[in-house]
C-alpha positions as CSV (number, residue, x, y, z in Angstrom):
1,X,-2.1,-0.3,16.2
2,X,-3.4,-0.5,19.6
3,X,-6.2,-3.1,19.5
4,X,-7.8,-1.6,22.8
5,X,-8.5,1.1,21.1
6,X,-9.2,0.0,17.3
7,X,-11.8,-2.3,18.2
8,X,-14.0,-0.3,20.5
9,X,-13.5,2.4,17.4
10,X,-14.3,0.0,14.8
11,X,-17.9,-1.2,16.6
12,X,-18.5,2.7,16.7
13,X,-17.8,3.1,13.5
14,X,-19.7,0.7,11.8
15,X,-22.9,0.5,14.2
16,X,-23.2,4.4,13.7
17,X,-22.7,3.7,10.1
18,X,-25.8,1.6,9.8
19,X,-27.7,3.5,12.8
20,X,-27.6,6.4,10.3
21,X,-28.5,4.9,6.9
22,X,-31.8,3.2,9.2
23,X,-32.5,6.4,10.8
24,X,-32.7,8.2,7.0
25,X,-35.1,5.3,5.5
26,X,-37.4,6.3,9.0
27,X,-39.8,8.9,7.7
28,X,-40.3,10.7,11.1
29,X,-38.8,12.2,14.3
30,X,-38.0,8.5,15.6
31,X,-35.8,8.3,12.3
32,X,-34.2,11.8,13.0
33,X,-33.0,11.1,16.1
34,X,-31.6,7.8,15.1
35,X,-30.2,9.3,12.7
36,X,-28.4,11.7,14.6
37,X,-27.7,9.1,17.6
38,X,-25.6,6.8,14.6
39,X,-24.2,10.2,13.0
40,X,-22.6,11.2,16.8
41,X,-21.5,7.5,17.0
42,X,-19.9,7.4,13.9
43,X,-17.7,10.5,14.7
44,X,-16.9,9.4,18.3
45,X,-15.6,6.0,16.6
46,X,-13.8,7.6,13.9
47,X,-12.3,10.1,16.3
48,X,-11.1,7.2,18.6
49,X,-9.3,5.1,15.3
50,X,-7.8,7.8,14.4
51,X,-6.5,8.8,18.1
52,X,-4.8,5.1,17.7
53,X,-3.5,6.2,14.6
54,X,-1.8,9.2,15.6
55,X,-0.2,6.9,18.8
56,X,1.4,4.4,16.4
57,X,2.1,6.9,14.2
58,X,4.2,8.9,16.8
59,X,5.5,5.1,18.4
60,X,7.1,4.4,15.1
61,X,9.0,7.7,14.4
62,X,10.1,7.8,18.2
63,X,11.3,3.8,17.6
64,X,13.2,5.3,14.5
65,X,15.1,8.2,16.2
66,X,16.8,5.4,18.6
């Protein structure tokens, strides 16, 4: 896979991860809106892995057709 784009979605990934779980043990708005910050950054990051997905994906059956 395309590391450009696997590692930027990996960081993403993970930090909304944790941003989230912290933002649920906060027991008022500060810890809502954390929580929804690491939620968004959690889908952006696994949107963007599995964009790099899809592009090795389609690499590998275009690399078998030749």
């Amino acid at each position: 896979m395309n590391r450009k784009l696997v590692l930027p979605g990996g960081i993403l990934w993970i930090l909304g991860l944790v941003l989230s779980i912290v933002g649920m043990n906060i027991h008022n708005q500060t810890g809502s809106l954390i929580s929804v910050i690491g939620n968004i950054l959690f889908l952006v990051g696994l949107g963007i892995i599995g964009a790099a997905w899809l592009i090795a994906r389609k690499e590998q059956e275009r690399k078998r057709e030749e």
